[in-house]
C-alpha positions as CSV (number, residue, x, y, z in Angstrom):
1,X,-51.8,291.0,139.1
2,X,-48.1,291.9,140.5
3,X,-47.4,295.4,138.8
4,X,-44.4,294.4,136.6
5,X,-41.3,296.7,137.5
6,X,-37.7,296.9,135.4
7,X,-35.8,299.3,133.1
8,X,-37.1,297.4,130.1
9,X,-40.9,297.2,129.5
10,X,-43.3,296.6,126.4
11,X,-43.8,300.0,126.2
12,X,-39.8,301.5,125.9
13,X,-39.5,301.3,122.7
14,X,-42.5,303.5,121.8
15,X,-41.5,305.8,124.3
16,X,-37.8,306.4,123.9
17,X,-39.3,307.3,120.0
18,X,-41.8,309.5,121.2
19,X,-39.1,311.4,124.0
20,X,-36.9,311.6,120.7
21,X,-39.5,313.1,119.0
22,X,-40.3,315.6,121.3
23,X,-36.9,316.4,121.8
24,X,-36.4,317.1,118.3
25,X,-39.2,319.3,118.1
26,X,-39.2,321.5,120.9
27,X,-35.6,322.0,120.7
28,X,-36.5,324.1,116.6
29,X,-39.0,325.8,118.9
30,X,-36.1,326.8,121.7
31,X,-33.4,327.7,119.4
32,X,-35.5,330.5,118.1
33,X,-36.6,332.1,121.7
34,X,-32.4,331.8,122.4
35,X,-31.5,333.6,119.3
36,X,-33.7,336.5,120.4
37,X,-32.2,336.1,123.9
38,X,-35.3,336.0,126.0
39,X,-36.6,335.2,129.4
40,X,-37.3,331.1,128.2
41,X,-35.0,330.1,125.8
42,X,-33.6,326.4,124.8
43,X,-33.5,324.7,127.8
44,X,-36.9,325.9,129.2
45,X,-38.7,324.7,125.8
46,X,-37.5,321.2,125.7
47,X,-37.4,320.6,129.4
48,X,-41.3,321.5,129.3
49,X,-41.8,319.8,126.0
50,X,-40.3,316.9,127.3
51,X,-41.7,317.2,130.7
52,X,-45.4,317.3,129.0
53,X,-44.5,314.0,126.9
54,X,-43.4,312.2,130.2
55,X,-46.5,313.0,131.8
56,X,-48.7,312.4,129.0
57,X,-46.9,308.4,129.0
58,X,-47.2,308.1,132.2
59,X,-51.0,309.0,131.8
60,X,-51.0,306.6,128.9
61,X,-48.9,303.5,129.7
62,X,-48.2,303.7,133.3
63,X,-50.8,302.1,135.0
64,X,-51.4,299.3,132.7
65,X,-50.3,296.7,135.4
66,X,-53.1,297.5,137.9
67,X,-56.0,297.4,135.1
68,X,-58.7,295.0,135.3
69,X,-62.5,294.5,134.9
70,X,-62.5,296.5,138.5
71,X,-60.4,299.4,137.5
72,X,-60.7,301.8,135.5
73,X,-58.4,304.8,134.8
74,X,-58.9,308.5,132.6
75,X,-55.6,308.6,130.5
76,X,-56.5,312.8,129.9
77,X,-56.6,313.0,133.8
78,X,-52.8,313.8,133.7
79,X,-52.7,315.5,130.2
80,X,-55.5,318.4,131.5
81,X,-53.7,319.2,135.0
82,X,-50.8,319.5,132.2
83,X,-52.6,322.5,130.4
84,X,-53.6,324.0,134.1
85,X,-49.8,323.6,135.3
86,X,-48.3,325.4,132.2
87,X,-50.7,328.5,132.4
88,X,-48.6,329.1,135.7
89,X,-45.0,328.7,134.2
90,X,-45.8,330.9,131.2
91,X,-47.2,333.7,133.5
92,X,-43.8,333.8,135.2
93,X,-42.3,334.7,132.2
94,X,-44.5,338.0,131.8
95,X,-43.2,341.2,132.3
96,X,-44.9,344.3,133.4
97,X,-43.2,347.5,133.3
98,X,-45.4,350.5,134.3
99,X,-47.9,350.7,131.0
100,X,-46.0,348.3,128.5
101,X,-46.3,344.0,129.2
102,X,-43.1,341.9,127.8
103,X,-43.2,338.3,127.5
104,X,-46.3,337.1,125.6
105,X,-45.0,335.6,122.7
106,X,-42.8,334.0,125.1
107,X,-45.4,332.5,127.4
108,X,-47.2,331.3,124.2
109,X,-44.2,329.6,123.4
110,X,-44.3,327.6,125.6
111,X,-48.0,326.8,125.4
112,X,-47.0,325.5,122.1
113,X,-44.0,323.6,123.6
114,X,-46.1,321.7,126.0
115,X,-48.9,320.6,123.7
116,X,-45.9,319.6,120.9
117,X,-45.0,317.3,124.0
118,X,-48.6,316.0,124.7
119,X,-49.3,315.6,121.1
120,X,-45.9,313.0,121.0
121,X,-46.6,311.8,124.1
122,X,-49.9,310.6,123.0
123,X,-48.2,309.5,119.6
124,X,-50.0,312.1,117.7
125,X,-46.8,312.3,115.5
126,X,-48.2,314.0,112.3
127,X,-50.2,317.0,114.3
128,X,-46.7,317.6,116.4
129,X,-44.6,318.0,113.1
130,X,-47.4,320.6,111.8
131,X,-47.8,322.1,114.8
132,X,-43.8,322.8,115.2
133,X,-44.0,323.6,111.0
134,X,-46.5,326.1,111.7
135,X,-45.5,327.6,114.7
136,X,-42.4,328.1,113.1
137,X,-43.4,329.8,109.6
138,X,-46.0,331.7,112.0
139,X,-42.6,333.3,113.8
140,X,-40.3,332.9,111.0
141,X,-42.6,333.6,107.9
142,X,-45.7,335.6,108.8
143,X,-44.5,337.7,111.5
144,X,-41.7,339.5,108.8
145,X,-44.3,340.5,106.4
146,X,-46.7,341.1,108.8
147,X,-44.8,343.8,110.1
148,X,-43.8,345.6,106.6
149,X,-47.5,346.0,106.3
150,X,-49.0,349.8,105.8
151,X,-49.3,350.8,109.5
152,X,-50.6,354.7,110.7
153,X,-47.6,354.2,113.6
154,X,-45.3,354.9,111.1
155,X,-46.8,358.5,110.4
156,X,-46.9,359.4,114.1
157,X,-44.8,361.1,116.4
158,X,-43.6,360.0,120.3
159,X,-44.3,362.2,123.2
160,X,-41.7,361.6,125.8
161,X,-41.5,362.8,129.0
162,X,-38.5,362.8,131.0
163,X,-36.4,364.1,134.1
164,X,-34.9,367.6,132.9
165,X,-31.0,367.9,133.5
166,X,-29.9,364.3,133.8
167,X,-29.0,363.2,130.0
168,X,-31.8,361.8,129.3
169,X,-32.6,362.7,125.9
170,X,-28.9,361.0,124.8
171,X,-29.9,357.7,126.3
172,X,-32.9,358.0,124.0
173,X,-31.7,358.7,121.3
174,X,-28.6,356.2,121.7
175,X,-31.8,353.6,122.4
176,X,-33.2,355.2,118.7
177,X,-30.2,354.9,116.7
178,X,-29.4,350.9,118.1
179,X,-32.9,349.9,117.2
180,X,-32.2,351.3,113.2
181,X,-34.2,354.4,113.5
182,X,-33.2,358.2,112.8
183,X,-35.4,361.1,114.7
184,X,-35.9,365.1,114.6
185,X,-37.2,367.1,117.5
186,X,-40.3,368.5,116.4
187,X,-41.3,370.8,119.5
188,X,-39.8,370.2,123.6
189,X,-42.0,372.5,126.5
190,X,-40.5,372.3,130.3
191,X,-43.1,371.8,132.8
192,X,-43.5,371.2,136.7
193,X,-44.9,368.2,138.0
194,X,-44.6,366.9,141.8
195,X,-41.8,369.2,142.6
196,X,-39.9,367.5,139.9
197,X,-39.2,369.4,136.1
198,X,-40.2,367.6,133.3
199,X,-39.4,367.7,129.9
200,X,-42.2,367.1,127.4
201,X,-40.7,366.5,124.0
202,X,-42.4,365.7,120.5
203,X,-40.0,363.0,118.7
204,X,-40.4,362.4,115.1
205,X,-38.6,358.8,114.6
206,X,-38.0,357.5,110.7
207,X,-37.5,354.0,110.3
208,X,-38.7,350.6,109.0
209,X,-39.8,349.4,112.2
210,X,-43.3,350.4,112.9
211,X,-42.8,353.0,115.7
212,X,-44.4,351.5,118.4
213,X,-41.7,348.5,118.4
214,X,-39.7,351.5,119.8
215,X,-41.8,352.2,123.1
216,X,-40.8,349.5,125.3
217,X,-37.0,350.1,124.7
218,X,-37.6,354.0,125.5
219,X,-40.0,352.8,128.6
220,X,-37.0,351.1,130.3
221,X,-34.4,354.1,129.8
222,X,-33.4,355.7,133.7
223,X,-35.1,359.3,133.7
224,X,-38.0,358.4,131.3
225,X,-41.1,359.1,132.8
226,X,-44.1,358.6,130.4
227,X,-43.8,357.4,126.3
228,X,-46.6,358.5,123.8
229,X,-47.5,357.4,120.4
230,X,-49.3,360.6,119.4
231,X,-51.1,361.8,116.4
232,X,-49.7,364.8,114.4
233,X,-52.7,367.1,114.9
234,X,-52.1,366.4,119.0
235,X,-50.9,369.7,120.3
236,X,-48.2,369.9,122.7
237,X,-50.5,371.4,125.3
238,X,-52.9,368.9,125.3
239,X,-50.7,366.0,127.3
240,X,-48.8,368.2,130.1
241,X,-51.6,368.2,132.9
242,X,-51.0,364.2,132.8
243,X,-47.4,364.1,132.5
């Protein structure tokens, strides 16, 4: 049998629906990475939600001309080299900066992104919608009150470390006060380290946020050497030999 070639096949209809579809979806699950500004935001989502349909019809619907009682093809061929291909593209949007790692919700993003587009690709319309729905209260819904949920963080203190005589401590607390959160110094010590003066400084932060939403932000600030959550019975002493 001559494989049939054209713009126009049996199958377009179904699959300019399912590319809709797709579209749709992953484009609720983009807007809310770009309204946080990160790494992967709109375009990344539907072009790999769309990309992961495409695949998935091509698995599905593109070989029908060559079938006979000699051939025989594995539609989830395509759709598992799919899963193994998107464990690479979410790894490049993890970052890793000295002890703290950005990105993950991010890269699961877009796990979710590319099985939305499998699931429409393979006209599993229902468990796309409820995957989007959830995925979205999960972010939108869950997340919020998950995070206004008693947490010890709240009661602790950070131990920061820093460069002495270069302004750091403003930056920090310019990073504080941005993020919504008021501190007091509690205690400071200067050490030695590597030929290098230190700082060692006890931070009381009071906020909403848990504290620990903090640490990244003050990881990243030019000067900053080492950020600590730290109990309130931790003496001041204890920490400087591993500054």
């Amino acid at each position: 049998m001559e494989p049939f070639v054209g713009i126009v096949t049996g199958t377009s209809l179904v699959e300019a629906e399912l590319l809709l579809a797709t579209f749709v979806l992953c484009s609720l699950i983009g807007v809310e990475r770009q309204l946080r500004q990160k790494a992967a935001g709109y375009r990344t989502h539907v072009l790999v939600g769309l990309g992961s349909c495409a695949f998935t019809l091509v698995s599905a619907y593109g070989f029908s001309a060559v079938l006979g009682s000699d051939v025989n093809l594995d539609p989830s061929r395509i759709a598992a080299q799919i899963v193994s291909g998107i464990g690479f593209l979410g790894a490049g949007v993890i970052f890793k900066g000295r002890s703290v790692v950005r990105g993950l919700t991010t890269a699961a993003t877009i796990w979710v992104a590319a099985a939305v587009g499998m699931a429409c690709g393979a006209g599993m319309l229902s468990l796309a919608i409820a995957l989007t729905a959830v995925h979205l209260a999960t972010l939108f819904v869950v997340a919020p009150l998950v995070r206004r949920l008693p947490d010890p963080d709240r009661k602790r203190t950070l131990r920061i470390t820093y460069a002495d005589g270069a302004g750091v401590l403003r930056d920090v607390l310019s990073v504080a006060t941005s993020s919504g959160f008021t501190s007091s110094i509690e205690r400071s010590r200067r050490i030695a380290a590597g030929g290098r003066r230190f700082v060692v400084m006890d931070i009381r932060f009071h906020g909403s946020p848990p504290v620990r939403d903090l640490v990244p932000q003050l990881v990243e600030v030019r000067g900053v050497d080492r950020v600590a959550l730290r109990h309130d019975t931790t003496d001041l002493d204890d920490d400087v030999d591993r500054a």
